[in-house]
Every structure is written in C-alpha cells, then in structure tokens.
N, CA, C and O atoms as a MOPAC input file, in Angstrom:
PM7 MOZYME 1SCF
protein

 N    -79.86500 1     1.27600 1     7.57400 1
 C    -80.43100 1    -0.02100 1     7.33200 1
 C    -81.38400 1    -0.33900 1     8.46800 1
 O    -81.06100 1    -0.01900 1     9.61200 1
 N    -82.70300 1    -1.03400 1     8.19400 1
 C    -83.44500 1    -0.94700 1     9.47200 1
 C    -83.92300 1    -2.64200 1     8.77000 1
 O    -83.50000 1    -3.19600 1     7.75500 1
 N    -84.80200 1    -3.04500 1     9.64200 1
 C    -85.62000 1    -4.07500 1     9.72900 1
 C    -86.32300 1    -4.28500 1     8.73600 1
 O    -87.39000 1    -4.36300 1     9.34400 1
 N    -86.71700 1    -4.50900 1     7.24200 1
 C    -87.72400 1    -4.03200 1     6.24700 1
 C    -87.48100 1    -5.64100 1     5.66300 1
 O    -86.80600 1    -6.53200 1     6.17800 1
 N    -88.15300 1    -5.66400 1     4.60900 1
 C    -88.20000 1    -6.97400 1     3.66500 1
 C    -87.35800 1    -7.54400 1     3.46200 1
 O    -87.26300 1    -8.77100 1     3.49800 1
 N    -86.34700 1    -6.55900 1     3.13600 1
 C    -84.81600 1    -6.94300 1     2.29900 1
 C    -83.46900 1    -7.06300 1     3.14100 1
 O    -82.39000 1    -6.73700 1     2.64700 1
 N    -83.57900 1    -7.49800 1     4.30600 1
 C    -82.77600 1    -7.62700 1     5.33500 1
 C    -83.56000 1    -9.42400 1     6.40800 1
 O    -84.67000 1    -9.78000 1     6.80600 1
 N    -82.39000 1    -9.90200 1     6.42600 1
 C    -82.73100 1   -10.98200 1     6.82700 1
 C    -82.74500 1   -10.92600 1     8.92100 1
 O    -83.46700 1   -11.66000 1     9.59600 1
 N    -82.14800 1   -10.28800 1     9.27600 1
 C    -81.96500 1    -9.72000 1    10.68400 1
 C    -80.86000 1   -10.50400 1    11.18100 1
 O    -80.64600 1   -10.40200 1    12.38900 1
 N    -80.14500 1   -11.23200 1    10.53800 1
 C    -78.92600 1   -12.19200 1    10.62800 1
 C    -77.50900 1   -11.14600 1    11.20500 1
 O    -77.86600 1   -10.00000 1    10.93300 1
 N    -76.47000 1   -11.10100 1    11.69300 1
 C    -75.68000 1    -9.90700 1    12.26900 1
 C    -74.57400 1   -10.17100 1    10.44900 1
 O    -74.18500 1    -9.28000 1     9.69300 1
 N    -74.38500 1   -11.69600 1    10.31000 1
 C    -73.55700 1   -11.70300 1     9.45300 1
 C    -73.99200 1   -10.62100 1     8.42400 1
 O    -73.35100 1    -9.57700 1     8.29700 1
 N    -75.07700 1   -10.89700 1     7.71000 1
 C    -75.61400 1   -10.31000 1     6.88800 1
 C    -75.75900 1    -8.54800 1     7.08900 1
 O    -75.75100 1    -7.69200 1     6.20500 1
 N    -75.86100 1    -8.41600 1     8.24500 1
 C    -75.98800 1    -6.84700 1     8.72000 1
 C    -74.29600 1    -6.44800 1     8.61300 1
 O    -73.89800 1    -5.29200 1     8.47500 1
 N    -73.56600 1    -7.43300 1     8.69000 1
 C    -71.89900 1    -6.97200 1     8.63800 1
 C    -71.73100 1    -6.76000 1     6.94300 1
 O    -71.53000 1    -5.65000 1     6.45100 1
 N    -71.82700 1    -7.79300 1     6.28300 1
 C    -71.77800 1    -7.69000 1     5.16300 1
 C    -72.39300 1    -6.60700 1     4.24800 1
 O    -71.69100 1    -6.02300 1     3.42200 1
 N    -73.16400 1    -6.45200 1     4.33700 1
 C    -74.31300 1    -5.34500 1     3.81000 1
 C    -73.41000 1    -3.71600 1     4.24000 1
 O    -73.29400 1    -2.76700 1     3.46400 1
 N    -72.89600 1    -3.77900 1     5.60200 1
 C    -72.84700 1    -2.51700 1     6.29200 1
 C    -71.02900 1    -2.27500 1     5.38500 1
 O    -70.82400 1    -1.28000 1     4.69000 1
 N    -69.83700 1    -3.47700 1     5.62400 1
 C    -69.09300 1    -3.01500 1     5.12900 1
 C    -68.64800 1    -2.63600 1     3.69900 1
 O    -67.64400 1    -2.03900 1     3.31000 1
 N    -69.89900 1    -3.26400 1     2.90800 1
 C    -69.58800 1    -2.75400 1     1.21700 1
 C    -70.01600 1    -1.52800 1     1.73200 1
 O    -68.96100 1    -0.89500 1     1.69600 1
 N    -70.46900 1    -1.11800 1     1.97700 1
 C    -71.36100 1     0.49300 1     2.04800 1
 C    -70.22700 1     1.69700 1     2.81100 1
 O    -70.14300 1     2.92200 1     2.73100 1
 N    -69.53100 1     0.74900 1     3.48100 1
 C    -68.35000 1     1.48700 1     4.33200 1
 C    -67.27100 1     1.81600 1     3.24200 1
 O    -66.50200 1     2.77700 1     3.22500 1
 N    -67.36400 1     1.04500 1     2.55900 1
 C    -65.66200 1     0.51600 1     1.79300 1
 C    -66.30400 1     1.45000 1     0.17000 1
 O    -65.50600 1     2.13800 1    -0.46700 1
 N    -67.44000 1     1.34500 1    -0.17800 1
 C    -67.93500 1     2.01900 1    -1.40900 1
 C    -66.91400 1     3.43700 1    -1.35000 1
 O    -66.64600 1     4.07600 1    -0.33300 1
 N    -66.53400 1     3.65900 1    -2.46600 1
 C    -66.11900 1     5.05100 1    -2.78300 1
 C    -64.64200 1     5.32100 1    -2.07700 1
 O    -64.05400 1     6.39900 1    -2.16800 1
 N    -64.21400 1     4.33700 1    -1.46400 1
 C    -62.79900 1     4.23300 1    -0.73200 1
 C    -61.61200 1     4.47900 1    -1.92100 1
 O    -61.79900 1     3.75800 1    -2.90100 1
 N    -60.90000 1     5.01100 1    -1.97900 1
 C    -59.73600 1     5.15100 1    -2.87200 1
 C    -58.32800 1     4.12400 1    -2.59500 1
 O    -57.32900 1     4.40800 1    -1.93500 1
 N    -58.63500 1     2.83700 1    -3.34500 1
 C    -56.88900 1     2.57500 1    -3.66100 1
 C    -56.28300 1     2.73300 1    -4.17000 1
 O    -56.48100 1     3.10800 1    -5.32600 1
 N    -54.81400 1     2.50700 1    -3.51900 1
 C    -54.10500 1     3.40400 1    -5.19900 1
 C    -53.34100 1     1.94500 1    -5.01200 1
 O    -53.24300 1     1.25100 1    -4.00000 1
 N    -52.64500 1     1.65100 1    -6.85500 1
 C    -52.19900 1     0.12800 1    -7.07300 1
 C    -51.34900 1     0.16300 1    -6.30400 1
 O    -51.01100 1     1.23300 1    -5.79800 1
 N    -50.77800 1    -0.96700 1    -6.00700 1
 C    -49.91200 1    -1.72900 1    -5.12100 1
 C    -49.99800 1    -3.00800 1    -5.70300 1
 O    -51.00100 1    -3.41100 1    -6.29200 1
 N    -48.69400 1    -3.82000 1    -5.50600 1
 C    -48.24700 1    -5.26600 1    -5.88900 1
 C    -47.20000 1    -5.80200 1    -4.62600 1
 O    -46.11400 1    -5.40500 1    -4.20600 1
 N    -48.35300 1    -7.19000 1    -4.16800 1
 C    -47.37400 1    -7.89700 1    -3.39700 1
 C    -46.94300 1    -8.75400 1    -4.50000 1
 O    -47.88100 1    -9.11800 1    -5.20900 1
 N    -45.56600 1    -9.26200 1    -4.91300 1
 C    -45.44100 1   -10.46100 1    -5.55400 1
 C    -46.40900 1    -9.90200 1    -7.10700 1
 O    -46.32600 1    -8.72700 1    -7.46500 1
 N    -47.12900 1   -10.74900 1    -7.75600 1
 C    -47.94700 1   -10.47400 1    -8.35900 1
 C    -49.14400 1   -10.51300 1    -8.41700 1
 O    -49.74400 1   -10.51000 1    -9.49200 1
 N    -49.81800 1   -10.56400 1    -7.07300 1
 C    -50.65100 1    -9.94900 1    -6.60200 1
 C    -51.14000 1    -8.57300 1    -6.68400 1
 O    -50.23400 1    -7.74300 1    -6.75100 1
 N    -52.76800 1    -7.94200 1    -6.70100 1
 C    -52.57100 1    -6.93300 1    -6.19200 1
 C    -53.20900 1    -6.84100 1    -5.30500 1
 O    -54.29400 1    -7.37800 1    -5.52700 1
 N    -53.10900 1    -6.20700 1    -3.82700 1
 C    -53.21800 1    -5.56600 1    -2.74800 1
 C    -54.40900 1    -4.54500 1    -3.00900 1
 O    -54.29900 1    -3.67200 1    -3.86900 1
 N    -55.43500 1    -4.67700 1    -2.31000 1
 C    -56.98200 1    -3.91100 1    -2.52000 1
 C    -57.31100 1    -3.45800 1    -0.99500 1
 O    -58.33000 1    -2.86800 1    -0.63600 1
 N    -56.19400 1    -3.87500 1    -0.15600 1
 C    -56.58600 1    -4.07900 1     1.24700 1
 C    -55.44600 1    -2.54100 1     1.93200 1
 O    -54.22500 1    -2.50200 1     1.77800 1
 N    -56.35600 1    -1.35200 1     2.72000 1
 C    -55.30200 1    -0.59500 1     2.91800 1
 C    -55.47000 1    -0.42300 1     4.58900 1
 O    -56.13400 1    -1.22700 1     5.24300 1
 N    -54.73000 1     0.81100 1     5.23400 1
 C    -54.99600 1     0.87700 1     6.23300 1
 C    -56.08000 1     1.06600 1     7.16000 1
 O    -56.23900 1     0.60400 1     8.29000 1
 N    -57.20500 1     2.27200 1     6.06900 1
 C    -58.53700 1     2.65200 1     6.60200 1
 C    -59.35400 1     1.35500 1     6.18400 1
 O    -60.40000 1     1.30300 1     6.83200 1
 N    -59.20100 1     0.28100 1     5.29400 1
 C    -60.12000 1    -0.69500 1     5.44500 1
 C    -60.30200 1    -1.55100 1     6.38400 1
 O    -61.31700 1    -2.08200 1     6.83600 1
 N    -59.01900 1    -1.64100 1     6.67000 1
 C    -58.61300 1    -2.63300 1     8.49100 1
 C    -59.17400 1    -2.05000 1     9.34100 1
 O    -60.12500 1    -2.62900 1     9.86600 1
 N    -58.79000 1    -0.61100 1     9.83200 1
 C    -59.82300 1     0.10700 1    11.00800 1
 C    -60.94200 1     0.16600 1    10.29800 1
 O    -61.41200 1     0.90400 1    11.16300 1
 N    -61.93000 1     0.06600 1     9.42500 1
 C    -63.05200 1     0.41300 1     9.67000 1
 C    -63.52100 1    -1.27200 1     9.46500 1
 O    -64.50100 1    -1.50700 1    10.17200 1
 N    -63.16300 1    -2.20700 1     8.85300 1
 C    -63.31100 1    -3.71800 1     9.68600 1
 C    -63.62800 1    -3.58200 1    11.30500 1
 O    -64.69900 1    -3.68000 1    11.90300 1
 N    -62.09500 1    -3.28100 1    11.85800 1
 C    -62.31200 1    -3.23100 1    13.47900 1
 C    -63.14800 1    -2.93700 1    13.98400 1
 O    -63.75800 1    -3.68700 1    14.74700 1
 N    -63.60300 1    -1.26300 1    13.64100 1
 C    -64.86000 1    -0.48100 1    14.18300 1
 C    -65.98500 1    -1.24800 1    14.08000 1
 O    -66.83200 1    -1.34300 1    14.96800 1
 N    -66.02900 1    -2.02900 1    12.57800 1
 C    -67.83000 1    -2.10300 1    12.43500 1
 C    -67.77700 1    -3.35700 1    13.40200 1
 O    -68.51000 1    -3.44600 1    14.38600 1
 N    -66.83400 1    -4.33300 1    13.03600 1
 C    -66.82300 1    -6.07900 1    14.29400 1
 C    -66.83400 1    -4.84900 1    15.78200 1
 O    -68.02400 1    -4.72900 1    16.07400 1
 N    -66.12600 1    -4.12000 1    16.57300 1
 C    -66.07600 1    -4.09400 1    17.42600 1
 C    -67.44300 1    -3.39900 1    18.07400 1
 O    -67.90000 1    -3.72800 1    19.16800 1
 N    -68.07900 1    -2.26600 1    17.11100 1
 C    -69.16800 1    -2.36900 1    17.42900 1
 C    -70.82200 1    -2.59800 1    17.20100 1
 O    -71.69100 1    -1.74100 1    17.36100 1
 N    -71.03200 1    -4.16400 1    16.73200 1
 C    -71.26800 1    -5.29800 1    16.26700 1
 C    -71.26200 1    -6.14700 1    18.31700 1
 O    -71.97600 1    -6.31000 1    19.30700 1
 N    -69.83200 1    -6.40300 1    17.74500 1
 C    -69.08300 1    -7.08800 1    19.29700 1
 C    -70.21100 1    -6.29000 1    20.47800 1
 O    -71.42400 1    -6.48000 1    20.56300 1
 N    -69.59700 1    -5.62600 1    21.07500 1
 C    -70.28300 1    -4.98600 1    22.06600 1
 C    -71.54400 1    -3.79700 1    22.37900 1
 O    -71.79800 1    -2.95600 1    23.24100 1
 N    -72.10400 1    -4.28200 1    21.17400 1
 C    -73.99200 1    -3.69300 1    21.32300 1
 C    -74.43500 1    -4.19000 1    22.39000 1
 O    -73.82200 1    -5.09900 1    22.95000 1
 N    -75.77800 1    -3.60300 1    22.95500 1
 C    -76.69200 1    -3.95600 1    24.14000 1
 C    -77.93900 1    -4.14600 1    23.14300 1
 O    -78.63900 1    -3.28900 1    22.60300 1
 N    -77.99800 1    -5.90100 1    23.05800 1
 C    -78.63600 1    -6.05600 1    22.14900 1
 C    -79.98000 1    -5.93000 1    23.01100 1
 O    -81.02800 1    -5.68600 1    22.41100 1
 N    -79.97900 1    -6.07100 1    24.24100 1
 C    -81.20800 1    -5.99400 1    25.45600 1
 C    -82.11100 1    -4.58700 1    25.07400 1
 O    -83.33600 1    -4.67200 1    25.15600 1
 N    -81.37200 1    -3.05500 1    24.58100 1
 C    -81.66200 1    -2.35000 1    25.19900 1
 C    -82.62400 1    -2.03200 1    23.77700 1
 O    -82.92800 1    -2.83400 1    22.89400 1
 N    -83.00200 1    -0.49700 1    23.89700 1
 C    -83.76200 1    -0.22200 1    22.69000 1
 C    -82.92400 1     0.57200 1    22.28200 1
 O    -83.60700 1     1.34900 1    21.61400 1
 N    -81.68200 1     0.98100 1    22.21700 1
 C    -80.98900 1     1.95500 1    21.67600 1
 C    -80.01700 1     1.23300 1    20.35400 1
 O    -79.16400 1     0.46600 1    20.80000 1
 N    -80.02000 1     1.32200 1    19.30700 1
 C    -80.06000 1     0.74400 1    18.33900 1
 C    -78.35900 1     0.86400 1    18.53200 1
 O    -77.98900 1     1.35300 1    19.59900 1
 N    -77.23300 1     0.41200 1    17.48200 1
 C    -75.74000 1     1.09600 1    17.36100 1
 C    -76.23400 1     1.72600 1    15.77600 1
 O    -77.02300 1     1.13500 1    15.03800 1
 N    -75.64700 1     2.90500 1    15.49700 1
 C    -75.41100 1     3.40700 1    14.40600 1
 C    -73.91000 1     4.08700 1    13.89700 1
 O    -72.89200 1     4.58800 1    14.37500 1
 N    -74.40800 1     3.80200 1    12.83800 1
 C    -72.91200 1     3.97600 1    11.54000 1
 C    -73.00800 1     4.79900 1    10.59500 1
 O    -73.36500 1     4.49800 1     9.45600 1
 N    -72.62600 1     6.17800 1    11.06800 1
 C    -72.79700 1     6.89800 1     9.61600 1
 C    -71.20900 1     7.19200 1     8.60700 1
 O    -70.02900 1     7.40500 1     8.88200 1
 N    -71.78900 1     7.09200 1     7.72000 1
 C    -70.37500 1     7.46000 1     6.62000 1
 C    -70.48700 1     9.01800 1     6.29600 1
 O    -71.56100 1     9.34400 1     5.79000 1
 N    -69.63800 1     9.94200 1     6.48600 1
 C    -70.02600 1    10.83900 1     5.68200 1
 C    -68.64700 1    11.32400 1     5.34000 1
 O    -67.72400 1    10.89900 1     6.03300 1
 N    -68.32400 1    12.36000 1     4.12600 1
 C    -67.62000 1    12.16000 1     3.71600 1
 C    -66.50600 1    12.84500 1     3.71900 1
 O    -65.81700 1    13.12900 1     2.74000 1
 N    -66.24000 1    13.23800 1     5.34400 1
 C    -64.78500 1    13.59600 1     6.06500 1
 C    -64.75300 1    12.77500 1     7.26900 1
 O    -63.74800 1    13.05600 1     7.92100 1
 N    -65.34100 1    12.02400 1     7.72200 1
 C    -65.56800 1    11.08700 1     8.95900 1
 C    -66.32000 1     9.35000 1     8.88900 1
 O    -66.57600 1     8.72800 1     7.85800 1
 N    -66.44300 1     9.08700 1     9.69900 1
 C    -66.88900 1     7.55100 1     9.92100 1
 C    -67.45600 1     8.00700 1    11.69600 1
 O    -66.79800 1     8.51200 1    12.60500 1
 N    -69.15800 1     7.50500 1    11.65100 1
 C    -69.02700 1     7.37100 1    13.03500 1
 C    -69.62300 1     6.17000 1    13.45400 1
 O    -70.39800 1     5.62300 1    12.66900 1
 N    -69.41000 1     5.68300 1    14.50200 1
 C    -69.84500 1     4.20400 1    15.22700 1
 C    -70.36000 1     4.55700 1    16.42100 1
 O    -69.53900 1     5.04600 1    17.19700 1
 N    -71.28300 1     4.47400 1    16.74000 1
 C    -72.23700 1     4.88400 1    17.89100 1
 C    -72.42700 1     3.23600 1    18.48800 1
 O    -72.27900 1     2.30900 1    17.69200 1
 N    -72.72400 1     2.99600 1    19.77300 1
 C    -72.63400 1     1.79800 1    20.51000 1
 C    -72.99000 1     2.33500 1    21.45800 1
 O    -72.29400 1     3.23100 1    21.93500 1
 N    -74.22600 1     1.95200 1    22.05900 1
 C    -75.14500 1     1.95100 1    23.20300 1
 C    -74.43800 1     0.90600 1    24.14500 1
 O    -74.66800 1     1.08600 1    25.34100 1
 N    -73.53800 1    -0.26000 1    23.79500 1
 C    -73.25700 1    -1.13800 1    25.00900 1
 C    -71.92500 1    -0.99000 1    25.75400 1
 O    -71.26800 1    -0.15400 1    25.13300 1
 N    -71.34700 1    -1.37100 1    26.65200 1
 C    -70.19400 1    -1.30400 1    27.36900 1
 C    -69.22000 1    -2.45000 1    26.90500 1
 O    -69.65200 1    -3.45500 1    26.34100 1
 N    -67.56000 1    -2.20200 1    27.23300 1
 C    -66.90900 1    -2.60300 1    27.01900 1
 C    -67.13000 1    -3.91300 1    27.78000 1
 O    -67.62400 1    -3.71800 1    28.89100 1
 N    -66.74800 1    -6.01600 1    27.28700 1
 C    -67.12000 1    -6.83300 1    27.53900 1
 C    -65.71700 1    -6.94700 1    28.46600 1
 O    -65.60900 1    -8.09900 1    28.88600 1
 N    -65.00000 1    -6.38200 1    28.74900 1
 C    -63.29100 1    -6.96900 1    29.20000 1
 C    -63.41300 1    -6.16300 1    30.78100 1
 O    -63.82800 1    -5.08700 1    31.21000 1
 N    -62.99000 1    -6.99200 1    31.13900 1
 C    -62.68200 1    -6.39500 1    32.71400 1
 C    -61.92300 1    -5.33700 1    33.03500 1
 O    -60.87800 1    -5.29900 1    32.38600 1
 N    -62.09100 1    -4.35000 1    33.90300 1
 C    -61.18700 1    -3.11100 1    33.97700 1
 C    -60.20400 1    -3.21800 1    34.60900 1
 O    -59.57400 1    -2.16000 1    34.61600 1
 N    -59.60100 1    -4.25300 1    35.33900 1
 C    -58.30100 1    -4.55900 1    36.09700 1
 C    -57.20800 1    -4.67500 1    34.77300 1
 O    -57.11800 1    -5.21400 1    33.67000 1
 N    -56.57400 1    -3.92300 1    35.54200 1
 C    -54.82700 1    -4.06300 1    34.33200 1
 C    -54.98600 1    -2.89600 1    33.47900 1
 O    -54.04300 1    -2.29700 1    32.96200 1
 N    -56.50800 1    -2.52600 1    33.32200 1
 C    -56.38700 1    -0.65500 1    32.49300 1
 C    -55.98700 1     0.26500 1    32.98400 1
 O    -56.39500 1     0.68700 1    34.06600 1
 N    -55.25200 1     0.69500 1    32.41800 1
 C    -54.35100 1     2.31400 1    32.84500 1
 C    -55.12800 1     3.60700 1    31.58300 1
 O    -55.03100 1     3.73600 1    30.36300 1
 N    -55.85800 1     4.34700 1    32.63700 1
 C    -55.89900 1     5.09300 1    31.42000 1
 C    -56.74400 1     4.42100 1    30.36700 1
 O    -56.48500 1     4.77500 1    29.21700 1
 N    -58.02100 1     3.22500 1    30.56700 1
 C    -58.46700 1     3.19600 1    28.92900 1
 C    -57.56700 1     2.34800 1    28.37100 1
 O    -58.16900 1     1.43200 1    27.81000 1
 N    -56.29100 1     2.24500 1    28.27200 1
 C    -55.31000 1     1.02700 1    27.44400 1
 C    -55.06400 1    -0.03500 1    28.12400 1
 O    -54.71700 1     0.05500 1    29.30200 1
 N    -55.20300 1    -1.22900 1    27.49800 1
 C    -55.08200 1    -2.47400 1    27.88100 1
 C    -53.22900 1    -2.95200 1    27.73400 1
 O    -52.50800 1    -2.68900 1    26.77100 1
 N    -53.00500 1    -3.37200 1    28.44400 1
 C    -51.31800 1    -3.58200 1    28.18900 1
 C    -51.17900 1    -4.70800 1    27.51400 1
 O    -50.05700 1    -5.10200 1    27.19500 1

C-alpha cells in the first residue's frame, strides 16, 4: 500500500485497510460461545498485536517506511523505529 489516490494517509485507515488484507484467506473453523459464533482465533490476536505494535513504534521522522508482507507460510513486520519503553527492569528483552 503506498501513498496513491485511494488511500487517505490517515494511520486508522492504513490499519484498517492493512488488517482485512492480513486476516483475508485466514481459516476458521466453527466454534460457539453460548450462541454466538466466535470468528476471532489465536493468529488473529497476534497479528492485531503485530500490525498496532508496529504502527505503535514506527520512526515516522525517518525515510524508512515499516513494511508488512503476508506470504503464505509467514507474516513479516519490518519497523525501522525503536522500542518507546525504557530499558530498566528488562532482563533479557522481557519486561516483567
């Protein structure tokens, strides 16, 4: 997705746009809460996370764009910016 006519340059809109395209071709299989049904699985939550988190922490300053490719044994999220959280209390990368 780049900058063209049909894109408003809004982030909402760049979220929206990006996660149908993520979620296209995703396989659920039925499920019933109650009588409900459940459309929502585990890989849709992480790839929510991924696209908000990197969304969240782009370097919107820089010229290095973030990119998202789908392909169809992987998901990748590329992010040119640094983590926004302070490194005191990380062990290792994990936050306690």
């Amino acid at each position: 997705m780049t900058t063209d006519e049909t894109w408003s340059g809004n982030l909402y809109d760049f979220y929206r746009r990006v996660i149908q395209k993520l979620f296209s071709e995703l396989k659920v299989p039925f499920e019933l809460k109650g009588a409900k049904r459940v459309d929502d699985t585990p890989v849709h939550e992480a790839l929510r996370e991924a696209l908000i988190n990197t969304i969240i922490h782009a370097e919107y300053t820089g010229r290095i764009p973030i990119q998202i490719i789908k392909r169809p044994d992987m998901f990748v999220f590329r992010n040119p910016g640094i983590m926004r959280l302070p490194s005191r209390g990380c062990v290792t990368g994990w936050y306690k």
